[in-house]
C-alpha positions as CSV (number, residue, x, y, z in Angstrom):
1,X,0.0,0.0,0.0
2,X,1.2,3.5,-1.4
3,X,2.1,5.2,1.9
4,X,3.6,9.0,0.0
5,X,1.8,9.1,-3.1
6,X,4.3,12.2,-3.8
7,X,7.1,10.1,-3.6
8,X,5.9,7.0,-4.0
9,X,6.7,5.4,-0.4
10,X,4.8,2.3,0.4
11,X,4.2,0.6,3.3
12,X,7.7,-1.7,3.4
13,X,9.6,0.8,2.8
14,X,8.0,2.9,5.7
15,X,8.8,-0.4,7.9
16,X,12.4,-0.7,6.3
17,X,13.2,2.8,7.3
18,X,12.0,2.6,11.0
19,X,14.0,-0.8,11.0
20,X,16.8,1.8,10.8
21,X,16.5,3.8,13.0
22,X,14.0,6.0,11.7
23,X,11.2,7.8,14.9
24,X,9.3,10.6,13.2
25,X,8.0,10.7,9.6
26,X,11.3,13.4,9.0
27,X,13.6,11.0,9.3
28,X,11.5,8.0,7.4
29,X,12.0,11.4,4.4
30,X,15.4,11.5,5.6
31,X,16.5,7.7,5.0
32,X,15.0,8.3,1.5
33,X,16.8,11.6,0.7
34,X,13.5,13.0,0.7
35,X,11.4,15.8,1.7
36,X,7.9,16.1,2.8
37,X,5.4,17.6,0.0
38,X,2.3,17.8,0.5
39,X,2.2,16.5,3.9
40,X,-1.1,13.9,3.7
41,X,0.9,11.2,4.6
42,X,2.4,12.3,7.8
43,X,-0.8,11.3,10.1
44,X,-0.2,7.2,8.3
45,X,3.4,7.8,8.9
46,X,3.1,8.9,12.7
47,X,0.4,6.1,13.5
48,X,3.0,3.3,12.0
49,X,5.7,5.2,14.2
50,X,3.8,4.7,17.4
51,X,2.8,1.1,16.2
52,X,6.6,0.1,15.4
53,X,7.9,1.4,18.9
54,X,5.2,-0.1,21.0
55,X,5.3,-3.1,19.3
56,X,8.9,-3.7,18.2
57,X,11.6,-1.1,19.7
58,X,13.1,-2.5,22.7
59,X,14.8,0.8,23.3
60,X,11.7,3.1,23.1
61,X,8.5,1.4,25.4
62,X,8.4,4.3,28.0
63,X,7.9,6.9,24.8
64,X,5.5,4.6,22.9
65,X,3.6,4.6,26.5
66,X,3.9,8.8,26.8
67,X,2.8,9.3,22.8
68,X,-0.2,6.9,23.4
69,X,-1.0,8.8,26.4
70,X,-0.7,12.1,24.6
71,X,-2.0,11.7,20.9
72,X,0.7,13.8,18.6
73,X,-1.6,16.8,16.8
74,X,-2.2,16.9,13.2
75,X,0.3,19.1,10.9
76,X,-0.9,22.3,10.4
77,X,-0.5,23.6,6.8
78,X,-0.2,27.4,7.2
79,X,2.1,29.6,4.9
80,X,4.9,30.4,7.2
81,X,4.8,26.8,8.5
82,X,6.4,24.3,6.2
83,X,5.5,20.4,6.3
84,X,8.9,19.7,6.9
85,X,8.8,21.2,10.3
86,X,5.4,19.4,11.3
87,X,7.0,16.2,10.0
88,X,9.5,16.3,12.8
């Protein structure tokens, strides 16, 4: 499943680059020497974050337990406030 239609992520690839190290959809861009455009996959993107670190990161249960308990706000897309900065 087509994750970034803009730059046509899907959904291993989105795993591959958590595998790696990747926590925010930023970094996921990052791995891929991309950058965020239009922003509509960065809610999908967060929600397989959270899912990856509760579920698989040995290293991160204690911040999969504090973003569960505090649900991360949708990007805004306002001039003056790039996508790349809400992707973080």
């Amino acid at each position: 499943m087509y994750v970034c239609i803009c730059h046509a992520l899907n959904d291993k690839q989105v795993s591959k680059a958590l595998e790696n190290g990747a926590r925010t959809p930023a970094s996921v861009f990052r791995h891929y020497e991309r950058q965020v455009q239009c922003g509509k996959c960065v809610p999908m993107m967060r929600d397989m974050v959270q899912s990856h670190c509760a579920n698989q990161c040995p290293t991160c249960p204690s911040q999969a337990a504090a973003q569960q308990a505090a649900p991360l706000p949708e990007p805004a897309n306002t001039e003056g406030f790039p996508y790349g900065i809400a992707a973080e």
